[in-house]
N, CA, C and O atoms as a GROMACS GRO file, in nm:
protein
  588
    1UNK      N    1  -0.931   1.037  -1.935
    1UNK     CA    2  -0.959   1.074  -1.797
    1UNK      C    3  -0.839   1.037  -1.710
    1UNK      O    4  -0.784   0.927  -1.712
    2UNK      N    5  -0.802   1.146  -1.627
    2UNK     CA    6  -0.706   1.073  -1.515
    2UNK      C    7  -0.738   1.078  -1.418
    2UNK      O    8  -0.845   1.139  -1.406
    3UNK      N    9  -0.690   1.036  -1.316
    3UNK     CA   10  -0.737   1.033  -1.155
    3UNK      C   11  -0.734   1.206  -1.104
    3UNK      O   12  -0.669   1.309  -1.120
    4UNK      N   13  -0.798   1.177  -1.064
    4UNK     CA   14  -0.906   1.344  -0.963
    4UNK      C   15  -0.758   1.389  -0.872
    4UNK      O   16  -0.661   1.314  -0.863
    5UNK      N   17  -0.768   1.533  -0.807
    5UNK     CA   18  -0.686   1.554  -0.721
    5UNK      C   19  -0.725   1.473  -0.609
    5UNK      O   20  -0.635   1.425  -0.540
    6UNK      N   21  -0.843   1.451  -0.580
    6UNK     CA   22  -0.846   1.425  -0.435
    6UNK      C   23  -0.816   1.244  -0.430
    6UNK      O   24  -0.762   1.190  -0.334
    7UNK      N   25  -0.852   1.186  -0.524
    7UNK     CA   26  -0.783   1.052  -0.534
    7UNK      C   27  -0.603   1.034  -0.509
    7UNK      O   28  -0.549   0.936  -0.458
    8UNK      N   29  -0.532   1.160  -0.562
    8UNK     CA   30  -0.407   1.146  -0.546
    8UNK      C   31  -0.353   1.196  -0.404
    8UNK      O   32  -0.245   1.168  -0.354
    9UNK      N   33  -0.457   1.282  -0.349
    9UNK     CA   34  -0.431   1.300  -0.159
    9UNK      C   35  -0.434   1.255  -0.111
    9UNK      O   36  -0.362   1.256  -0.011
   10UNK      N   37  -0.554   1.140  -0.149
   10UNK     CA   38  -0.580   1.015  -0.093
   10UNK      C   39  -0.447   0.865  -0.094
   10UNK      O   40  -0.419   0.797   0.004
   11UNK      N   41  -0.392   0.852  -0.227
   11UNK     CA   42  -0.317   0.780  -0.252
   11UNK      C   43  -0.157   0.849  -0.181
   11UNK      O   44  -0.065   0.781  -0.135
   12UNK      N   45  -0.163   0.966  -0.188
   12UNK     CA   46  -0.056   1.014  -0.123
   12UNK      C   47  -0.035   0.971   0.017
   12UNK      O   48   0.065   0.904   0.045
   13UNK      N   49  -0.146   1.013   0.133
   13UNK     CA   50  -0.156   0.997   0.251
   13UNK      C   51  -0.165   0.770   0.294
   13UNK      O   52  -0.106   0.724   0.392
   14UNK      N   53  -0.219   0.710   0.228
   14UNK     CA   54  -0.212   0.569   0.193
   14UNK      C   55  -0.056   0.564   0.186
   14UNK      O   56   0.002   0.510   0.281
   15UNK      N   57   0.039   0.631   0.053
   15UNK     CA   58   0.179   0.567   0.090
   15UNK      C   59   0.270   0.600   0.162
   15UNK      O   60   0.384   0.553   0.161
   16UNK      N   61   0.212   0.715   0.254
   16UNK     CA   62   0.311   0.717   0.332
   16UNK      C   63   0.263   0.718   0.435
   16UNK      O   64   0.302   0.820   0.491
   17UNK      N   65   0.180   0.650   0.514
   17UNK     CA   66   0.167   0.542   0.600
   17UNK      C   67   0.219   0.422   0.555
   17UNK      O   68   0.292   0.361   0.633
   18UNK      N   69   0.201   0.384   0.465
   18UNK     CA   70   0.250   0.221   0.440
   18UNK      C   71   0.427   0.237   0.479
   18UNK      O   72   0.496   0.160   0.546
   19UNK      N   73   0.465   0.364   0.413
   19UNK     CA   74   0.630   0.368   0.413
   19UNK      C   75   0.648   0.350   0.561
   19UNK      O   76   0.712   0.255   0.605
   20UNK      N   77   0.595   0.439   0.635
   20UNK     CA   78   0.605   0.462   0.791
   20UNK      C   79   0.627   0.331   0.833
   20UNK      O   80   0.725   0.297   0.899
   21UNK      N   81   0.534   0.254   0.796
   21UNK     CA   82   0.537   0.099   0.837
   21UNK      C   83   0.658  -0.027   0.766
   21UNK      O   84   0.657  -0.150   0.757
   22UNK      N   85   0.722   0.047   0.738
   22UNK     CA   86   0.834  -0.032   0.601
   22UNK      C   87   0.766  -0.139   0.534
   22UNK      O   88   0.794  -0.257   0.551
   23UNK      N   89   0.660  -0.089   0.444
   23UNK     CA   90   0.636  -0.110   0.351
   23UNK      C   91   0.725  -0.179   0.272
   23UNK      O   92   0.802  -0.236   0.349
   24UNK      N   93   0.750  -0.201   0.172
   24UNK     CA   94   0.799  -0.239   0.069
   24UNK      C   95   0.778  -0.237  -0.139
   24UNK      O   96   0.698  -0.290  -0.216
   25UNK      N   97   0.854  -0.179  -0.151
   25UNK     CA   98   0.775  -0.185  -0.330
   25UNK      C   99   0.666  -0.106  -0.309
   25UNK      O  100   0.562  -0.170  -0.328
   26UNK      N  101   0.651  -0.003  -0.279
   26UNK     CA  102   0.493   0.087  -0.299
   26UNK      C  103   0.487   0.159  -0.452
   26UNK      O  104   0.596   0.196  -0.497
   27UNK      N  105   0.398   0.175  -0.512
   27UNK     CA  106   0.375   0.197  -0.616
   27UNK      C  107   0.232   0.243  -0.658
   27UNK      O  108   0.149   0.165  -0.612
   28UNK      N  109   0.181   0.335  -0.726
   28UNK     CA  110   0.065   0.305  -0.752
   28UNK      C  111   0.009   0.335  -0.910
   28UNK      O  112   0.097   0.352  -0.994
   29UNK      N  113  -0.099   0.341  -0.943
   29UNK     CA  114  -0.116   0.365  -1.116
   29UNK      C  115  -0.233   0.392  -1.098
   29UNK      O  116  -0.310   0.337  -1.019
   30UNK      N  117  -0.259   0.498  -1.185
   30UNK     CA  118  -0.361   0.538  -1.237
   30UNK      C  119  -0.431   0.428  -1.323
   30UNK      O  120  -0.375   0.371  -1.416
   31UNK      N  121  -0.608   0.397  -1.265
   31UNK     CA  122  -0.641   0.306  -1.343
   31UNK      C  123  -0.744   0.378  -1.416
   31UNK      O  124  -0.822   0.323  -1.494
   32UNK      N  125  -0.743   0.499  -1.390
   32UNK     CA  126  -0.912   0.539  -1.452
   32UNK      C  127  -0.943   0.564  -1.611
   32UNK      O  128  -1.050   0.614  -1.645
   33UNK      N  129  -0.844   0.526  -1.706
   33UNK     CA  130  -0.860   0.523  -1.812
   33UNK      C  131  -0.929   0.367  -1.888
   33UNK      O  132  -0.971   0.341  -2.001
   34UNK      N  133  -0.914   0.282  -1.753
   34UNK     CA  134  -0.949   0.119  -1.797
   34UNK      C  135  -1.064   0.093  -1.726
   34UNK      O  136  -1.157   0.029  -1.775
   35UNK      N  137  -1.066   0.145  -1.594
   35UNK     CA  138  -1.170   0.129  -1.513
   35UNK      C  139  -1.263   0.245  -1.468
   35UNK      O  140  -1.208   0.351  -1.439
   36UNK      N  141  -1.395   0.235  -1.458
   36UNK     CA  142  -1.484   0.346  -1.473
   36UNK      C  143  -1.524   0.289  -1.293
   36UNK      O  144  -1.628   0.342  -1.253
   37UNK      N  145  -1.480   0.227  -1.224
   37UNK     CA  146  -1.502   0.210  -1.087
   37UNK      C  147  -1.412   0.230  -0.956
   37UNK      O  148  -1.436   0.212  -0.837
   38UNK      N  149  -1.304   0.274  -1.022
   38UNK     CA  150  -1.231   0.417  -0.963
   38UNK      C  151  -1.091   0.456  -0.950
   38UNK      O  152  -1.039   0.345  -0.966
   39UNK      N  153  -1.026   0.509  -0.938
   39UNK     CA  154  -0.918   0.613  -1.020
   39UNK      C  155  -0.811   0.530  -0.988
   39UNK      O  156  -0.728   0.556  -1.076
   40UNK      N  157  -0.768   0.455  -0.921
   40UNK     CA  158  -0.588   0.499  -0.863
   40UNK      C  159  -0.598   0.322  -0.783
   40UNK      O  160  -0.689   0.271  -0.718
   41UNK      N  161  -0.494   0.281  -0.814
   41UNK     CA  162  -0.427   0.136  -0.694
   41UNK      C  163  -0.344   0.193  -0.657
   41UNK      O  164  -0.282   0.281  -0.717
   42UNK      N  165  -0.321   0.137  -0.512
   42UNK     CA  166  -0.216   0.115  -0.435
   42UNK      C  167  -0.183   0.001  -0.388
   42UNK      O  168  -0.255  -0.084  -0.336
   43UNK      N  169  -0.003   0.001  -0.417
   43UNK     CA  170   0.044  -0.178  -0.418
   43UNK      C  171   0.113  -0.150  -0.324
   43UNK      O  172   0.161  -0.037  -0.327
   44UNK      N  173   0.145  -0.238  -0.204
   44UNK     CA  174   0.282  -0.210  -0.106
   44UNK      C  175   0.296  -0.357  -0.065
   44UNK      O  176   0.192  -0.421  -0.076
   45UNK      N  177   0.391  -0.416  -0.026
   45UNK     CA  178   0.420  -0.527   0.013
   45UNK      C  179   0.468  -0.534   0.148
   45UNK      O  180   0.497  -0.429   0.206
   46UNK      N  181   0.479  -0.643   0.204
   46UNK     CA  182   0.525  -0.668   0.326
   46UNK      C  183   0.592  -0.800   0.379
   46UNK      O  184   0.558  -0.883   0.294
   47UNK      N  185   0.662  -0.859   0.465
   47UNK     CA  186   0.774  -0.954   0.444
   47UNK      C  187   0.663  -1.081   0.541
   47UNK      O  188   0.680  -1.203   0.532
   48UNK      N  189   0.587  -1.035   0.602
   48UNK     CA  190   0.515  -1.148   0.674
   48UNK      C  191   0.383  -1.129   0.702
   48UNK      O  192   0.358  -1.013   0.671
   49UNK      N  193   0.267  -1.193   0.750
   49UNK     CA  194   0.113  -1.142   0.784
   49UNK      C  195   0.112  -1.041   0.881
   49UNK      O  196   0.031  -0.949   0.864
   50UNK      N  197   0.202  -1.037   1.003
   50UNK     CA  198   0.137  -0.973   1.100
   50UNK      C  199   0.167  -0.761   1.037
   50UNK      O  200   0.101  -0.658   1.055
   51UNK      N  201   0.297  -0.791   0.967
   51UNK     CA  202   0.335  -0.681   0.895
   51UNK      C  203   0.196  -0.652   0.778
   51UNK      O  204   0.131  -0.551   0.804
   52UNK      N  205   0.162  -0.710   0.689
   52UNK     CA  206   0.063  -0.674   0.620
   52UNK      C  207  -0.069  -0.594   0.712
   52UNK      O  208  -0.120  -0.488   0.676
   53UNK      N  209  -0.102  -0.661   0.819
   53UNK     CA  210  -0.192  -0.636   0.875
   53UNK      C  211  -0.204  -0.474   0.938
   53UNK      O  212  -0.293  -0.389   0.945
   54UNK      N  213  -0.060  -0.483   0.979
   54UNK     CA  214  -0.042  -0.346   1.078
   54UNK      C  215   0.008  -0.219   0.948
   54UNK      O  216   0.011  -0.101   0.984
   55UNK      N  217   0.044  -0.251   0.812
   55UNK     CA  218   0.052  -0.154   0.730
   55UNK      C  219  -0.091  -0.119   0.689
   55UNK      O  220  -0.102  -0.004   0.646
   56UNK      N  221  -0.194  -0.185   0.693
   56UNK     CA  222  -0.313  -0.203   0.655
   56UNK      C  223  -0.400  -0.125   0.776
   56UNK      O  224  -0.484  -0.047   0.732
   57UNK      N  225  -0.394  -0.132   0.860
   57UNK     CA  226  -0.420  -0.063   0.966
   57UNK      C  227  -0.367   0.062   0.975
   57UNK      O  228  -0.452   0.143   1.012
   58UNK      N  229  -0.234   0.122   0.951
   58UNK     CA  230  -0.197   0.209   0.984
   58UNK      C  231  -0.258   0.353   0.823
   58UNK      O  232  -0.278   0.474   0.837
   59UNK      N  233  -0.270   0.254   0.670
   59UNK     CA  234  -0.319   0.336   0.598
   59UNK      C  235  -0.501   0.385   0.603
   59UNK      O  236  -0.569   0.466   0.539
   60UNK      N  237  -0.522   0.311   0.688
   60UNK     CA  238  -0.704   0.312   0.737
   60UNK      C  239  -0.734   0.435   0.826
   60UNK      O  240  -0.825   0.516   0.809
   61UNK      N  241  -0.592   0.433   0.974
   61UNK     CA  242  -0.637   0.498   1.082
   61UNK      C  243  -0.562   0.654   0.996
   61UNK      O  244  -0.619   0.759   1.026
   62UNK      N  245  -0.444   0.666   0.896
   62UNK     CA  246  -0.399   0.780   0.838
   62UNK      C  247  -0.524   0.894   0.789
   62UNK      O  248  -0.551   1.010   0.818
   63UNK      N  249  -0.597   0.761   0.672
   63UNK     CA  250  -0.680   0.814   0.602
   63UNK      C  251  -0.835   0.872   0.682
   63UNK      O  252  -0.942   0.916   0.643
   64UNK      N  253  -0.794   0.851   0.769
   64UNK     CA  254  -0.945   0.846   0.862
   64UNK      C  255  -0.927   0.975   0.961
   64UNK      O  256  -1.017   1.056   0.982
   65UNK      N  257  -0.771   0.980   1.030
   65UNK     CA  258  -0.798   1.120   1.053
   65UNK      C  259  -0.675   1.186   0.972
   65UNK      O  260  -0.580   1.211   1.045
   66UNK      N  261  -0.662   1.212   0.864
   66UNK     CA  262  -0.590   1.351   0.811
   66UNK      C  263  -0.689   1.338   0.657
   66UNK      O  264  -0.648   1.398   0.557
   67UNK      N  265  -0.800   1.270   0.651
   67UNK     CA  266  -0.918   1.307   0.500
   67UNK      C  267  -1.074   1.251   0.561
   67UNK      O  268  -1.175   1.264   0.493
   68UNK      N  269  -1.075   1.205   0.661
   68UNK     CA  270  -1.150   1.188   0.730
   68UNK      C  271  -1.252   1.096   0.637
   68UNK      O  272  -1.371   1.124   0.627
   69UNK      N  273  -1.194   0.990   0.575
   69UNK     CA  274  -1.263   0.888   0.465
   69UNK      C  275  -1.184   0.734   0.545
   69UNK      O  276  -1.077   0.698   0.593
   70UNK      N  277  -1.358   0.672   0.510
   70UNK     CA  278  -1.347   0.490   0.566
   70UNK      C  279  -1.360   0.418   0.447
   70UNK      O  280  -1.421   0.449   0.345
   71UNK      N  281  -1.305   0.335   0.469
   71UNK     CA  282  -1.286   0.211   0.359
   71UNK      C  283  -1.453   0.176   0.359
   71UNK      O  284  -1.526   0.147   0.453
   72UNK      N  285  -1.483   0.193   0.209
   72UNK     CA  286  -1.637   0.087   0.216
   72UNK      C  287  -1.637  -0.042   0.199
   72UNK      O  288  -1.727  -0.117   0.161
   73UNK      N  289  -1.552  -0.058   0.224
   73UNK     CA  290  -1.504  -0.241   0.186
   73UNK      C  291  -1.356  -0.227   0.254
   73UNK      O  292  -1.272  -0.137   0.249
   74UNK      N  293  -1.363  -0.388   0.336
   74UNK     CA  294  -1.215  -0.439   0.367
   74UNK      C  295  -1.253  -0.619   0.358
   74UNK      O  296  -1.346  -0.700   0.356
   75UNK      N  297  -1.147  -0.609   0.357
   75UNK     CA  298  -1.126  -0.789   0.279
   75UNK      C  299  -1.004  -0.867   0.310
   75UNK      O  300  -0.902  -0.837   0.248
   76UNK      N  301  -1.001  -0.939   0.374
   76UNK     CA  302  -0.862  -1.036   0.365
   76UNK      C  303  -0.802  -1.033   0.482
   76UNK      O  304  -0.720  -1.122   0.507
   77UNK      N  305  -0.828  -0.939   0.572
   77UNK     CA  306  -0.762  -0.879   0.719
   77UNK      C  307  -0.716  -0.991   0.792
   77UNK      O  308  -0.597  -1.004   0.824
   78UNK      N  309  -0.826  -1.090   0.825
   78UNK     CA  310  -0.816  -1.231   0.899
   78UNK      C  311  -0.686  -1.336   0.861
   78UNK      O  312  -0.605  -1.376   0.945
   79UNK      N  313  -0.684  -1.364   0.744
   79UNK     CA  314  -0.531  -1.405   0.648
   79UNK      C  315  -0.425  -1.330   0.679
   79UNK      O  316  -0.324  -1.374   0.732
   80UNK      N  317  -0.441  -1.239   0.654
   80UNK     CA  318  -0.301  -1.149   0.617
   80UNK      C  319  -0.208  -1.190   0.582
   80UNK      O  320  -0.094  -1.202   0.628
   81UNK      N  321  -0.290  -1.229   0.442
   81UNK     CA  322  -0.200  -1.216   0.352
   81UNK      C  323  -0.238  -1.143   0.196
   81UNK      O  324  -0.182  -1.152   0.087
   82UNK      N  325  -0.327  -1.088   0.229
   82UNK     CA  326  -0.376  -0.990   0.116
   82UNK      C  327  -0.460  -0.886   0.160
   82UNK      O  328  -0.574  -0.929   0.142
   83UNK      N  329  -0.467  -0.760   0.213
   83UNK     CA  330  -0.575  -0.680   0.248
   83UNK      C  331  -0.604  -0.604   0.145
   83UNK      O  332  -0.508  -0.566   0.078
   84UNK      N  333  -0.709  -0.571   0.113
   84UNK     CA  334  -0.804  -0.513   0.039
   84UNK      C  335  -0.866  -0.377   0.074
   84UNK      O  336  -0.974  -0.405   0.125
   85UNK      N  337  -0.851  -0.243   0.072
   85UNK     CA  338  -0.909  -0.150   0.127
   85UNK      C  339  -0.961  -0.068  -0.012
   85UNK      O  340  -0.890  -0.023  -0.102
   86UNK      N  341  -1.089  -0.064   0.000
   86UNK     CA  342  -1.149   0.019  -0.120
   86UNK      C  343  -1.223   0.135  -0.083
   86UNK      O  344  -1.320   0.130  -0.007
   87UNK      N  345  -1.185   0.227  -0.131
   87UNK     CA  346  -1.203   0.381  -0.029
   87UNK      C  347  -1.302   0.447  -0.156
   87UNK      O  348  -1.351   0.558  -0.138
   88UNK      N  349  -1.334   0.357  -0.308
   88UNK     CA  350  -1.418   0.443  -0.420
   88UNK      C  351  -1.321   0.484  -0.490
   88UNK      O  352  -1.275   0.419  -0.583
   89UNK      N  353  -1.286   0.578  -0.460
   89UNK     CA  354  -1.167   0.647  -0.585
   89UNK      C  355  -1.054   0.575  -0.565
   89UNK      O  356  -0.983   0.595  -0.664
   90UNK      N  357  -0.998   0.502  -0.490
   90UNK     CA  358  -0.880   0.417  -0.492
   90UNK      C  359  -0.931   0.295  -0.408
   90UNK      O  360  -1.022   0.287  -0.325
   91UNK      N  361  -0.841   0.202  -0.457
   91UNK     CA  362  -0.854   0.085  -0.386
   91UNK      C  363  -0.680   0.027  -0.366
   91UNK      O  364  -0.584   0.006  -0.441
   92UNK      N  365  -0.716   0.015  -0.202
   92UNK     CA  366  -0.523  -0.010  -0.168
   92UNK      C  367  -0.499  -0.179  -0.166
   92UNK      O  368  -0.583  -0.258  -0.124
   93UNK      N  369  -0.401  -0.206  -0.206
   93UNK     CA  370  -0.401  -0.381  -0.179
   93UNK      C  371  -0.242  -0.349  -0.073
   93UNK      O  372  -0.173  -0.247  -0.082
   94UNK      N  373  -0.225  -0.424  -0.014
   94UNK     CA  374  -0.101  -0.502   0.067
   94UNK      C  375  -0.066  -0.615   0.088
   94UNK      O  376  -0.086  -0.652   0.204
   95UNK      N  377  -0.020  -0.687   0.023
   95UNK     CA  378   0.037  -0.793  -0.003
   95UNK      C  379   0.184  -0.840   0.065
   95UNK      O  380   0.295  -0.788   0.075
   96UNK      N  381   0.123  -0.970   0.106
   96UNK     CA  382   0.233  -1.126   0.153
   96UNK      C  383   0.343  -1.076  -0.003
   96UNK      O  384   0.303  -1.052  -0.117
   97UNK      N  385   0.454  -1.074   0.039
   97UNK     CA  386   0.578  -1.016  -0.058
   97UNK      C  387   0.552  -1.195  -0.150
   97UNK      O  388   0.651  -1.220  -0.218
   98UNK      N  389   0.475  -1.273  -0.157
   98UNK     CA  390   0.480  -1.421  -0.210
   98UNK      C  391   0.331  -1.368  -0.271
   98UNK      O  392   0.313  -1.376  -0.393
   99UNK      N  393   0.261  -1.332  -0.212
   99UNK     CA  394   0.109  -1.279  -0.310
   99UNK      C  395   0.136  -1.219  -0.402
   99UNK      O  396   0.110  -1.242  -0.520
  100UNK      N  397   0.214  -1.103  -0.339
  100UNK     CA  398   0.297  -1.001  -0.470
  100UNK      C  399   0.323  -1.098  -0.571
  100UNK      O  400   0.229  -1.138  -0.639
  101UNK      N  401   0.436  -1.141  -0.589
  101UNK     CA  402   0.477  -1.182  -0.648
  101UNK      C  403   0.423  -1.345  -0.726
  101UNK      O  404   0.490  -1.396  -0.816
  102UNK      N  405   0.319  -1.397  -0.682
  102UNK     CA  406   0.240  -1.445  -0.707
  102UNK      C  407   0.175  -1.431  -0.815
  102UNK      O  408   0.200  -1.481  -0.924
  103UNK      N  409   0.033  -1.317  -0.765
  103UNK     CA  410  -0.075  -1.245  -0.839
  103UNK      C  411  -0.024  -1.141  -0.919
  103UNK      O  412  -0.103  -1.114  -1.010
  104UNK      N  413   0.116  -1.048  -0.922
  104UNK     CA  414   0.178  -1.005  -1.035
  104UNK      C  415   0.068  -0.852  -1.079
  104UNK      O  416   0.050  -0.810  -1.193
  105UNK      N  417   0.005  -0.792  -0.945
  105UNK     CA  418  -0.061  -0.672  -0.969
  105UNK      C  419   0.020  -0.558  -1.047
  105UNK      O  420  -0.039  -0.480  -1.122
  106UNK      N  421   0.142  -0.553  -1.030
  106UNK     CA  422   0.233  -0.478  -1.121
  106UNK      C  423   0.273  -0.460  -1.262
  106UNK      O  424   0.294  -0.361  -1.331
  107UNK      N  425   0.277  -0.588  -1.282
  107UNK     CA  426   0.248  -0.671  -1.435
  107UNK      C  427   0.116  -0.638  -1.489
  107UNK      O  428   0.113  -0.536  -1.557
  108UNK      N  429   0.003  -0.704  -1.474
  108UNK     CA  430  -0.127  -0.633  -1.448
  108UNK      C  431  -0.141  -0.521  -1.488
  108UNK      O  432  -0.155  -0.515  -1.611
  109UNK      N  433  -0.143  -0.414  -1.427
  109UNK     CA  434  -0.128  -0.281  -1.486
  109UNK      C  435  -0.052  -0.201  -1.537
  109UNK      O  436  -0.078  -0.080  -1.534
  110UNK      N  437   0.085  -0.262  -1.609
  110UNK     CA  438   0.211  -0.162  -1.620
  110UNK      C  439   0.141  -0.060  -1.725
  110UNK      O  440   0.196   0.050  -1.725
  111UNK      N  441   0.040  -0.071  -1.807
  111UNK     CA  442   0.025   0.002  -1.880
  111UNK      C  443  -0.028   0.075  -1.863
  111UNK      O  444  -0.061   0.146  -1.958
  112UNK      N  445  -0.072   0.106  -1.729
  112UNK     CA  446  -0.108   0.229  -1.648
  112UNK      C  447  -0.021   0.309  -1.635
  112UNK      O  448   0.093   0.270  -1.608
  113UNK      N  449  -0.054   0.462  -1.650
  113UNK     CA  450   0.072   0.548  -1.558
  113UNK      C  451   0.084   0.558  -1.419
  113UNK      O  452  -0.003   0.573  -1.333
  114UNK      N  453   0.199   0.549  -1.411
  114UNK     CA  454   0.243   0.547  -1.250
  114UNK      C  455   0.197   0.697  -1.207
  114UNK      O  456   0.208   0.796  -1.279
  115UNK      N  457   0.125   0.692  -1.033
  115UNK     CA  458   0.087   0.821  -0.991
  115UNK      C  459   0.230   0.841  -0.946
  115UNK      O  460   0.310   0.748  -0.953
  116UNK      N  461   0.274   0.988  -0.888
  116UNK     CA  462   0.399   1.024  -0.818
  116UNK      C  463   0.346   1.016  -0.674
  116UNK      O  464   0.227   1.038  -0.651
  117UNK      N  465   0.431   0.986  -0.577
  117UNK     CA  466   0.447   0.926  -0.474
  117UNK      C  467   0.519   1.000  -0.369
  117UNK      O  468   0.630   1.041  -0.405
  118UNK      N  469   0.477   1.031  -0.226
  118UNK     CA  470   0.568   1.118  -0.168
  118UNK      C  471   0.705   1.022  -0.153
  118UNK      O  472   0.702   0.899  -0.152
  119UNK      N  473   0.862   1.128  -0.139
  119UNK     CA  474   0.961   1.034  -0.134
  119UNK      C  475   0.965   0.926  -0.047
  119UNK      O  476   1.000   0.812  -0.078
  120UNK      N  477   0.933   0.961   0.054
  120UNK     CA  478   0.954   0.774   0.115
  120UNK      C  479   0.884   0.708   0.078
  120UNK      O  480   0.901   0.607   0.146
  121UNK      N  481   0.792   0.685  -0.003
  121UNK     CA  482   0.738   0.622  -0.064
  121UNK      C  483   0.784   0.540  -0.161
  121UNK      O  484   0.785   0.418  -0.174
  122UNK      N  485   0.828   0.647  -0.239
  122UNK     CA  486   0.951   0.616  -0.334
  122UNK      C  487   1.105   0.485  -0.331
  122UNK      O  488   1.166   0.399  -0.394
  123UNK      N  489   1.096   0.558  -0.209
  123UNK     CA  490   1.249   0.506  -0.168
  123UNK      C  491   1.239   0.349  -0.091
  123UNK      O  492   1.340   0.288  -0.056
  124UNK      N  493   1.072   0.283  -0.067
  124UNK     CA  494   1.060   0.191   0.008
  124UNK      C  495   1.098   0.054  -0.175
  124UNK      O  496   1.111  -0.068  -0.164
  125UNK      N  497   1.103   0.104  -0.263
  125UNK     CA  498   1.132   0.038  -0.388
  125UNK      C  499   1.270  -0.019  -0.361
  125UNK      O  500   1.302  -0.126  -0.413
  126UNK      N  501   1.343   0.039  -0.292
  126UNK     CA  502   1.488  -0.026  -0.269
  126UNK      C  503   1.556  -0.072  -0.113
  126UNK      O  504   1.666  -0.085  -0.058
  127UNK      N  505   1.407  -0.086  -0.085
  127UNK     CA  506   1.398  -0.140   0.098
  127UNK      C  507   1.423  -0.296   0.105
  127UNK      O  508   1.342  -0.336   0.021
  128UNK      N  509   1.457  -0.358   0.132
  128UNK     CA  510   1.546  -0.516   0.200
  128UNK      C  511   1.360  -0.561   0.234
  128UNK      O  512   1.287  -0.492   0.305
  129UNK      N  513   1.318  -0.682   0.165
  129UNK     CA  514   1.247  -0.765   0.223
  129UNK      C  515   1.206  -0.746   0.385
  129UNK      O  516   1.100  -0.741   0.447
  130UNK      N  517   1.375  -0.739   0.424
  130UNK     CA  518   1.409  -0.802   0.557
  130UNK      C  519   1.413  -0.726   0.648
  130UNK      O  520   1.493  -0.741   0.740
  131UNK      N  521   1.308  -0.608   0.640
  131UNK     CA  522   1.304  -0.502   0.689
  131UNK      C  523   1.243  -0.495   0.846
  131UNK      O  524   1.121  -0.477   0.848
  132UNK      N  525   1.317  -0.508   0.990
  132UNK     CA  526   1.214  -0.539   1.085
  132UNK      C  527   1.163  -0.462   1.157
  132UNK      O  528   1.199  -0.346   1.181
  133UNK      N  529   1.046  -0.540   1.212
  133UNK     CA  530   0.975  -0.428   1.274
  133UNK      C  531   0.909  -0.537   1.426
  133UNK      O  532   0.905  -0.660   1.432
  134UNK      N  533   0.870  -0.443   1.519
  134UNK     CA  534   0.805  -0.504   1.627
  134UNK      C  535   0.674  -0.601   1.619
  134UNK      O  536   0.656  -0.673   1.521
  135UNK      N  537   0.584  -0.597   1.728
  135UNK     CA  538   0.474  -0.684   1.730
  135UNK      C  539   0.352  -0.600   1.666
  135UNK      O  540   0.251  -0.649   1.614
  136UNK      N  541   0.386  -0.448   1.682
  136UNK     CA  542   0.284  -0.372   1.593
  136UNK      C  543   0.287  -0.332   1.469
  136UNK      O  544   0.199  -0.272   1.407
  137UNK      N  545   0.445  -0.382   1.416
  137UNK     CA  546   0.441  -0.328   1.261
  137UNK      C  547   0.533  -0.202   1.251
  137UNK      O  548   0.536  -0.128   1.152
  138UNK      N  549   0.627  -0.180   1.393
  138UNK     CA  550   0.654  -0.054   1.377
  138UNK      C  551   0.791  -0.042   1.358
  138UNK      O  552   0.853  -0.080   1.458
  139UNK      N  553   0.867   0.001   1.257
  139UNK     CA  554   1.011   0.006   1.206
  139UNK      C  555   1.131   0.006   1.322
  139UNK      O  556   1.157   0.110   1.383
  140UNK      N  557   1.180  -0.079   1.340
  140UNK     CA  558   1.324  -0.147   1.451
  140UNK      C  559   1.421  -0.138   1.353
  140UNK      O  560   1.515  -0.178   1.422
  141UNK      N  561   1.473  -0.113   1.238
  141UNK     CA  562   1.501  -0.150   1.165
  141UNK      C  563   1.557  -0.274   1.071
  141UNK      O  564   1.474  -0.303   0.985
  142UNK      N  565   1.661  -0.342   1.066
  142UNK     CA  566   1.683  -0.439   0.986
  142UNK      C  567   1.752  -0.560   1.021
  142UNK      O  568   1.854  -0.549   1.090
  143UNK      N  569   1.709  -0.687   0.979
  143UNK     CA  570   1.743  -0.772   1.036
  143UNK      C  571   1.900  -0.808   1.047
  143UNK      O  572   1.948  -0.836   1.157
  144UNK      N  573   1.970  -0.806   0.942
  144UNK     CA  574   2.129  -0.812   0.940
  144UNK      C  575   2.159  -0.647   1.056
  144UNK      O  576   2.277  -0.613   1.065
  145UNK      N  577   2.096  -0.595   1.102
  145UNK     CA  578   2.186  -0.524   1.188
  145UNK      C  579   2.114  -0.527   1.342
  145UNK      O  580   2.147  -0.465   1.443
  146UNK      N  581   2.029  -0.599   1.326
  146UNK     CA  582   2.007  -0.655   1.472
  146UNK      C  583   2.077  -0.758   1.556
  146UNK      O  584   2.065  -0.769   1.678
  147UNK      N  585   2.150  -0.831   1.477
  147UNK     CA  586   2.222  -0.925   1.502
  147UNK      C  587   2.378  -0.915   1.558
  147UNK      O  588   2.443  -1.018   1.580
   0.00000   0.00000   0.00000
């Protein structure tokens, strides 16, 4: 079994909001050959809480008006440092770039196939930690050239 089209519209529209938000490391995998509780993760990272929060926000308000689908579950928002959005056919995580690398969700599933990803999505794999952004999460760009 692989993930449904509409799981991958779904995961599509998820990473590129997260990119919008300079994301970091986005990635996702098909889990539905291991898991019968639903198709597809999405991993993206972020360099601090208030950034997790507002990428997390921004893949909620995406998915809500361009598929018109709500998370039946959210988790972790208050921390931020791990949000949790489970939409049924995918479930998105965003992760403290130290959770990431922590909890090792990548590792975890490598033996999943990777879904394809719109390009900025792609391209947030070779994005600087240090990527800045304002009080809402919204791309200023980078810290060595703010300075």
């Amino acid at each position: 079994m692989t993930a449904t089209e509409h799981s991958q519209e779904l995961i599509n529209v998820a990473a590129q909001a997260a990119a919008d938000k300079l994301a970091h490391n986005v990635v996702a995998f098909d889990v539905s050959d291991v898991l019968s509780i639903t198709d597809a993760f999405l991993i993206a990272s972020a360099a601090n809480d208030r950034q997790v929060k507002a990428i997390a926000e921004e893949i909620e308000d995406q998915l809500r008006e361009k598929l018109d689908v709500k998370p039946v579950r959210r988790e972790g928002e208050r921390e931020g440092r791990w949000v949790l959005l489970d939409y049924l056919d995918i479930v998105v995580h965003v992760q403290h770039s130290e959770e990431r690398s922590f909890y090792s969700l990548d590792r975890l599933w490598k033996d999943c196939p990777e879904l394809p990803l719109p390009e900025d999505a792609v391209a947030t794999r070779n994005r600087p930690e240090d990527a800045a952004t304002d009080d809402a999460g919204n791309a200023i760009g980078y810290l060595q050239d703010l300075s």
